[in-house]
N, C-alpha and C positions, 0 to 999 in steps of 0.2 A: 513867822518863819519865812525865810526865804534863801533858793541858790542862786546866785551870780556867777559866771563864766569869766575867764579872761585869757590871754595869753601870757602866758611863763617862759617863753622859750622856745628855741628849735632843735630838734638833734636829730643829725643826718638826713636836714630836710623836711622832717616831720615835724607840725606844733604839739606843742605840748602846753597843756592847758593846764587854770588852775581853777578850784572849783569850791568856793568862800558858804559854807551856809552859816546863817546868824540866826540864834533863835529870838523869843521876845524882848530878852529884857538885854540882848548886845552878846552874849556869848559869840563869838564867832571861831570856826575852825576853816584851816585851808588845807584843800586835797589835791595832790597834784597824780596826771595822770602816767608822769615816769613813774615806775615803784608803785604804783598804788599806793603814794607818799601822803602821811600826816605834816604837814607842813610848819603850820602854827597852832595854837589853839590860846586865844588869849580868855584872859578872866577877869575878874577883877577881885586885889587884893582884900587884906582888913582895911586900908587905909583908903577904898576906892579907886586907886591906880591899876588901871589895866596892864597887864601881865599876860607874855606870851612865855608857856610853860614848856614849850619845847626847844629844846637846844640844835640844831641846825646849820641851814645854810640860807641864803639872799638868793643868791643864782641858782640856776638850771646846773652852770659850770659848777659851781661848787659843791654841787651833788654828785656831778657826773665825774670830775678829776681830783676831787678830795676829802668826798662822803663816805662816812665809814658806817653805812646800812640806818641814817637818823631817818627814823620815820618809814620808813620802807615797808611795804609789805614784803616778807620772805616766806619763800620754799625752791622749789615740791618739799623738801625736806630743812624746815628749822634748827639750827643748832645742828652738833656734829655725826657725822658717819665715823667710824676709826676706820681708819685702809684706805677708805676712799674704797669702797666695796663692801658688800651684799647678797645673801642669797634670796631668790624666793625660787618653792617648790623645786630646789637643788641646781637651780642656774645663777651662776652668780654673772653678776653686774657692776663691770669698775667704772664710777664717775669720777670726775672732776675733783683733784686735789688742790683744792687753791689754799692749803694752809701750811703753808712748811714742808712742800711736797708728800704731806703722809694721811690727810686729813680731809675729807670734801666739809665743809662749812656752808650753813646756808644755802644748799641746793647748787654749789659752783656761781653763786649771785644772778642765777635767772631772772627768777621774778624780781626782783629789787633792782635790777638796771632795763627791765623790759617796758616797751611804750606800749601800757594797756587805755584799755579805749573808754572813755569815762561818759556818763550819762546823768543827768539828773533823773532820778524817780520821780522824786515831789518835791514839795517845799520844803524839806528836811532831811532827804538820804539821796545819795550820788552812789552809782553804783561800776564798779571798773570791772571790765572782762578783759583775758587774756589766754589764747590756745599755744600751750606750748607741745611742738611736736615730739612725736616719737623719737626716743635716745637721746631726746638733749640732755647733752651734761652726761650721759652715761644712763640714765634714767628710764626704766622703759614705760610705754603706752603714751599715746598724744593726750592731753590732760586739756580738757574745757573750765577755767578758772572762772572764781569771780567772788568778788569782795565788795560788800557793800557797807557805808557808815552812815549814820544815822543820830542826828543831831537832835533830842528831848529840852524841849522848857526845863527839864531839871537837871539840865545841865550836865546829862547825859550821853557819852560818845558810844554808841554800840555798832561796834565789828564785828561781819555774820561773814565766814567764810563759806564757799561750795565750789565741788570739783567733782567732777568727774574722768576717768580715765577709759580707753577703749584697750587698756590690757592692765591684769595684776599689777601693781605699783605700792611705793610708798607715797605715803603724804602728811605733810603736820606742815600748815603756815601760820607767822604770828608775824604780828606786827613789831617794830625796833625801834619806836620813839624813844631817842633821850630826854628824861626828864628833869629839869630844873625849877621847882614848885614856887621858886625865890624870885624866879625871872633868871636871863638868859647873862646879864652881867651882874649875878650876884655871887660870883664866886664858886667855890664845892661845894658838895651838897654830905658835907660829913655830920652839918646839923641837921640834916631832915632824919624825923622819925619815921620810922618803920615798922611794923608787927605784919606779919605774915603766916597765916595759918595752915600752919606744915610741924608735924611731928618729925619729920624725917627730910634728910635731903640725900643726894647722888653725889659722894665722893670721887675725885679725878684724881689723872693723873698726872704726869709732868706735862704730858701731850693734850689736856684737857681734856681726855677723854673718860667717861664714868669708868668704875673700879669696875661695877656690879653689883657695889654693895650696896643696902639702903639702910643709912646710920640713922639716928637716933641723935636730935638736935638736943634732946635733953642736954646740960654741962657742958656747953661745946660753944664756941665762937658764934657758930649758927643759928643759935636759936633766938629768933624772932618771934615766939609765942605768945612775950609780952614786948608791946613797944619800946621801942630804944635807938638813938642814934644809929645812922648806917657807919660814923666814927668809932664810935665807943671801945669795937672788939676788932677792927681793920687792922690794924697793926699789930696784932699777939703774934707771938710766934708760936703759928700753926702753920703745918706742912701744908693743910688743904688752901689756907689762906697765899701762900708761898708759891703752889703751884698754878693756882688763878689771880696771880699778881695781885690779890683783893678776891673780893665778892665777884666770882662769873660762876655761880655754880646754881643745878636743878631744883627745888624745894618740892618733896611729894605732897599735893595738898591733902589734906583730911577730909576724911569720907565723902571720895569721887566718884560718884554715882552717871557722869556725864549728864547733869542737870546742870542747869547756872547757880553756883554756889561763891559768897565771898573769900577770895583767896588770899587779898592786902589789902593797907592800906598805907599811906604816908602821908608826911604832913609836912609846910614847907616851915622854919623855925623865923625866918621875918613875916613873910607874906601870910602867915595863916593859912594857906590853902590847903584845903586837904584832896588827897587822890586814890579813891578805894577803885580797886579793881574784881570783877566777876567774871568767872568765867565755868565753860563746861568743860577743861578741858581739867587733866590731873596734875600738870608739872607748872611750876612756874620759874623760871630765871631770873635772876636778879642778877644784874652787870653791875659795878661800879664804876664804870669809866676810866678804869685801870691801866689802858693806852691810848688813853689822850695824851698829847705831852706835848699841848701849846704851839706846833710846827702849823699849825692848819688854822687858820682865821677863817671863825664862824660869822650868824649873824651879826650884822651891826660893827665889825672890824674886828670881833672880840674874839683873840685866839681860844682855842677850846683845849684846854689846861687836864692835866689829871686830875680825875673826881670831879670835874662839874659839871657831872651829868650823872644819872641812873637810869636802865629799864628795867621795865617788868612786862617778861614774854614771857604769853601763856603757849602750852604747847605739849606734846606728849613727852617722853622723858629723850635726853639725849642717846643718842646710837640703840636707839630702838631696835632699829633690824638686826642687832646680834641680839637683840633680849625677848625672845617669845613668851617670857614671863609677863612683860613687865605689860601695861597698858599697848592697847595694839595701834600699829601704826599701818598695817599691810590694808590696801581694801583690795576686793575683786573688779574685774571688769564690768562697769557700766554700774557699779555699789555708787553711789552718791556717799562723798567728804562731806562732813557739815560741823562746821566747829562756830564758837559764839563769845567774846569779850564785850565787857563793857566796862566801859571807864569813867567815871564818875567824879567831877568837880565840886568842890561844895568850902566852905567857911569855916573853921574850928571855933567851937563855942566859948 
C-alpha cells in the first residue's frame, strides 16, 4: 500500500492537490482535495483491462466550470430542503436556493466547491478537513468537517464522515460519484444491473421534493429487491418516473439500525465488475443520470450523454427537517456526526 501526492491545479491561488493510494495488487483511487473529490478509481475488468469506474472530469477546470457534484463530497446538508428553509426549536432558517429559486440542494454546494485541506494518515487513508463557518448558506453553527477514505487489499473504498457544530444544526453528507462499472467511454449504463435492498422508497414531487409518503416498492417501477437492469422499468409511464426525469429518487433501506448493513449492489454488464455498497446510514439515492445531455465533455474528450452514469448516495432521507418522523437529521451542539460508506469492487462469478 501506498499515498502519492501531486499537484492537480490552482484555484484562487491556492494548490490543490491530488492524493493516488494503490493497494497491493494495483487497485488505485484518486482524491482530490477540492470537494473532498473521488476522482478516479480504476480496476481491472473480466478481460484484465484496467478500468476507471468513475465518470468525471481531466481538469481542476472542469470540475470547477462544468462539474455537476462527480465525486464530490456534499453537505452540511445532502440532497433537498423544500423552501429553502427550516425550523429548529421554533427558529426558522432560510438557506441558499440554488435550485429553480424554490429549493436549497446540496447544502447551496458548500462543501463540493470548498478547498479542504488533505493529509495522508498512512499508507492507505487520506483524510480531508474543512471548517465551515457560522451561517454559511443560511445554515447555523460553525461545523468542524472531516472525511476520511480508506483504501483495503480487498478492494475496498471506506468513507467515514465526522462533524461537529458549535450550535444545533442539520447535517447528512454523502458522497456523488458517477458511476460507470463499463468504464468511462462505454456508453449508458441502462445495462448495469441493480438489486437494492429497500422495501420502500420516498415519492416526489414535480419540484423533487418527498410527498411524505413511504410507498411500498412492491409492483411498482421501483423495486429493486430482486436484480434487474436500471433500463428495464425507466421508461414506463409512471408519474414518479416523470417527475425525477428517470431514477433521482430516496430507497428506505431495510432494517436500519445505524450499524453497517448492505444496502446495493450493481454489476457492470461488459466489464463484469461488480459494486456493493454498505452503509450506516438509512436512505440511499439512486440517480440515473437523467440531465446529462452530452453539452459537457468529460474525461478523455468524452461528452457525458444521458444515462452514462449512476449514483448511489448514502444519506438520511430527503427534506428531513420537515419530517421529525422520519430518521433524524438535527444534532445538538458539540453531539459529534458520524456516518460510514463503503464501496466495495470485486469480479462477477
Amino acid at each position: 500500500m501506498a499515498v502519492t501526492t501531486s499537484v492537480y491545479g490552482t484555484l484562487n491561488g491556492a494548490t490543490v492537490h491530488c492524493f493516488t493510494i494503490e493497494n497491493a495488487h494495483g487497485t488505485r483511487v484518486c482524491l482530490l482535495d477540492r470537494g473532498a473529490t473521488l476522482d478516479r478509481w480504476y480496476f481491472r475488468g473480466k478481460d484484465g483491462k484496467e478500468i476507471d469506474v468513475i465518470v468525471g472530469h481531466d481538469t481542476l477546470e472542469g470540475h470547477v466550470e462544468r462539474g455537476d457534484y462527480q465525486g464530490v463530497t456534499v453537505g452540511r446538508y445532502a440532497n433537498r430542503i423544500a423552501g429553502g428553509s427550516f425550523a429548529i426549536d421554533g427558529q426558522t432558517f432560510e438557506v441558499t436556493k440554488n435550485e429553480n429559486g424554490k429549493t436549497c440542494l446540496h447544502g447551496g454546494g458548500e462543501f463540493s466547491s470548498a478547498l479542504w485541506k488533505g493529509e495522508p494518515v498512512d499508507d492507505k487513508s487520506v483524510t480531508f478537513t474543512y471548517d465551515s463557518p457560522d451561517g454559511a448558506h443560511g445554515f447555523p453553527g460553525a461545523v468542524k468537517a472531516a472525511v476520511t477514505y480508506t483504501l483495503s487489499d480487498a478492494d475496498e473504498l471506506t468513507i467515514r464522515y465526522r462533524a461537529v457544530s458549535d450550535k444545533k444544526t442539520v447535517l447528512n453528507f454523502t458522497n456523488h460519484s458517477y458511476f460507470n462499472l463499463n468504464g468511462i467511454a462505454c456508453g449508458d449504463i441502462l445495462g448495469h444491473t441493480v438489486q437494492i435492498f429497500a422495501d420502500r422508497f420516498t415519492p416526489i414531487d414535480e419540484d423533487s421534493i418527498p410527498t411524505g409518503e413511504l410507498k411500498d416498492v412492491n409492483g411498482t417501477c421501483f423495486s429493486f429487491l430482486e436484480p434487474k437492469t436500471i433500463g428495464q422499468d425507466i421508461s414506463a409511464d409512471c408519474k414518479q418516473l416523470k417527475n425525477g426525469n428517470g431514477y433521482d429518487h430516496n430507497f428506505c433501506l431495510n432494517g436500519w439500525d445505524g450499524t453497517l448493513r448492505r444496502a446495493a449492489v450493481a454489476t457492470g454488464d461488459k466489464s463484469g465488475i461488480v459494486l456493493t455498497v454498505c452503509t450506516d446510514q438509512p436512505g440511499l439515492q439512486l440517480y440515473s443520470g437523467n440531465f446529462l445531455n452530452g453539452t459537457v465533455i468529460g474525461k478523455d474528450g468524452i461528452p457525458l450523454t444521458k444515462r452514462c452514469a449512476f449514483c448511489l448516495e448514502t444519506q438520511v432521507y430527503p427534506d428531513s427537517p420537515h419530517h421529525p418522523e422520519w430518521p433524524r437529521c438535527v444534532y445538538d451542539a458539540d453531539e459529534e456526526y458520524r456516518a460510514e460508506t463503503v464501496y466495495a469492487l470485486s469480479l462477477a462469478d
